[in-house]
Every structure is written in structure tokens, then in C-alpha cells.
C-alpha positions, 0 to 999 in steps of 0.5 A: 160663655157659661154652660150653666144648666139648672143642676150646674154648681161648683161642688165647694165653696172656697171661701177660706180656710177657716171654712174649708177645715170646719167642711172637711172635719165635718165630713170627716165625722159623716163617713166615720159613722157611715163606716160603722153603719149610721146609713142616715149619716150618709144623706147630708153628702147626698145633698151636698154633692147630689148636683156635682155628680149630676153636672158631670155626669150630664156633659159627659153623656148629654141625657138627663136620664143616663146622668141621673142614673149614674149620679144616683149609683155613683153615690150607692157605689160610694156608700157601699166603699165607704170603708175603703175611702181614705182622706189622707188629710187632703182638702175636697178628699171625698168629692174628689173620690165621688167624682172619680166615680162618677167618672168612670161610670159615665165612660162605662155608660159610652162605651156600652152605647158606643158613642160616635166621637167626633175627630177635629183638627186643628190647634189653637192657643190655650188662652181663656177658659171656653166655659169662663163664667161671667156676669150675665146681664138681662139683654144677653139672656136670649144670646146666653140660651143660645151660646149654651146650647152650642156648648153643650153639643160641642162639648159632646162631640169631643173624645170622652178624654178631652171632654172629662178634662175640660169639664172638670177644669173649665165648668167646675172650676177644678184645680189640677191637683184635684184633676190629678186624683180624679183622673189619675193622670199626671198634671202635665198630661191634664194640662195638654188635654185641656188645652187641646179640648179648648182649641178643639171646642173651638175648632167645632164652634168655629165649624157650626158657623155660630148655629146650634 
């Protein structure tokens, strides 16, 4: 079951580490100039994780406005530290610290509005990612639209805890080290969170009796 919307995507391209060095050396370059104040050399971050930071922002809040306003000053806030960031030699250095802003922008934005959060109960095995991508096939489109819209308002209905957690690792397909420094939280911590998103996601699919 993909929740795939139009601005959906995996922020990188893991194709090797011969690509993933010629990326991160890349970047490397683009914020050294940033830093002495090249404002054009920051746009080719904007368009290379400009959809990431929508992804996230718009299941962690469920509007199309609200997600492009926080992706939109997630990136300002990130051109304006630009000087403060620090890659550490570390693979995804920069996207993990925009998502990390991200982040935190979007739990701002449900705390000023209050959001209700829905407590569900019961627990399930941790078993297959809930948002496990798969091929989809032209006779399962009518039934994909549908799954897709279940997801999205289930996913809303979990805890902002339980929510970044399985959007990072279930929709954008995130390792636990990158979850860990977005988050800050211990690896063990964000594995118990995730396992208790999906039982809880379940739990709410499960309620709905297969309707939206």
C-alpha cells in the first residue's frame, strides 16, 4: 500500500558509492559558496530536495498550503544557517539537517493549531513496512486511489510522535542512523515508535472497516 502522492519521492538516489560521493562532493561545493554568500549556488538544493521537504511536511500536517509554506521556510531557515551546518564526512549530511527542519516546522505548525490526535489501542507485530511500495499494475489503480486516501487520513490520526517516525521510515524509505540525527533520538527508541505506528495504523484501518 504506496502512499505516493504527486510531490512523493525518495530524497536520494542510492545507486552506489561511486554516485553517492560524486553527490555529496557536489553539495559540499554548493554550501561552501553559499556560505561566502553565492545566493544562486543554493537553488540546485532547492530543486533537488524542494519535493522531499513537501513529502514530509504534507503528511505531517495533511494541507497542501501548510506543507508548502513550511517546505518553502524550511529552506530560507536552511540558507540562512547555512554557515552553522556541518557534514561531518557523513552521507545525506544536508538532507538529513533539512529534514530535521523540516520537522520541526511542522510540529510547530500542529501545536499553533492544536490539532486533536487520535489514541488507538492495541498492538500488532511490527511485520511489513504499512507503506511498502510495490508495482502497481493498471486493473489495481481504481483500488491504489482508494488505499491511498485511507492511508493519508489514517496516518493523520496518529500522535505527531508516531507519525514523523513512520513517515521517515516507511514512505521515504529512511535508514535508522539518518532517523536518528533528524530526530535525535536513540535508534532503539525509533525502532519501538515504529513498530507501534504500524500496529497503531493498523489498529485505525482496521476501525474504518476498509472505507475512507
Amino acid at each position: 500500500m504506496a502512499l505516493t502522492p504527486e510531490q512523493s519521492g525518495a530524497y536520494v538516489v542510492r545507486s552506489g558509492p561511486d554516485q553517492e560521493v560524486s553527490r555529496a562532493e557536489e553539495e559540499r561545493r554548493l554550501i561552501a559558496r553559499c556560505a561566502l554568500g553565492e545566493a544562486e549556488a543554493f537553488r540546485p538544493l532547492v530543486v533537488r530536495y524542494q519535493r522531499v521537504a513537501f513529502s514530509v511536511s504534507y503528511r505531517m500536517l495533511g494541507s497542501r498550503p501548510d506543507a508548502e509554506d513550511v517546505a518553502q521556510q524550511a529552506l530560507v531557515d536552511a540558507f540562512h544557517a547555512i554557515e552553522r551546518f556541518r557534514n561531518e564526512g557523513k552521507a545525506n549530511a544536508f538532507s538529513v539537517w533539512l529534514l530535521r527542519i523540516v520537522i520541526n516546522r511542522s510540529k510547530d505548525v500542529l501545536k499553533s493549531k492544536r490539532w486533536t490526535e487520535s489514541s488507538l489501542g492495541g498492538e500488532v507485530a511490527g511485520g511489513d513496512a504499512a507503506f511498502a511500495h510495490r508495482p502497481v499494475d493498471p486493473e489495481s489503480n481504481a483500488l491504489g486511489n482508494e488505499q491511498r486516501q485511507r492511508l493519508e487520513l489514517a496516518l493523520l490520526a496518529l500522535p505527531p510522535k508516531y507519525r514523523e517516525a513512520l513517515i521517515l521510515k516507511d514512505v521515504e524509505d529512511l535508514p535508522y542512523e539518518e532517523m536518528r540525527a533528524i530526530l535525535r533520538l536513540p535508534i532503539t527508541t525509533l525502532k519501538i515508535r515504529v513498530v507501534r505506528a504500524r500496529a497503531r495504523l493498523r489498529a485505525l484501518l482496521g476501525e474504518t472497516g476498509g472505507r475512507p
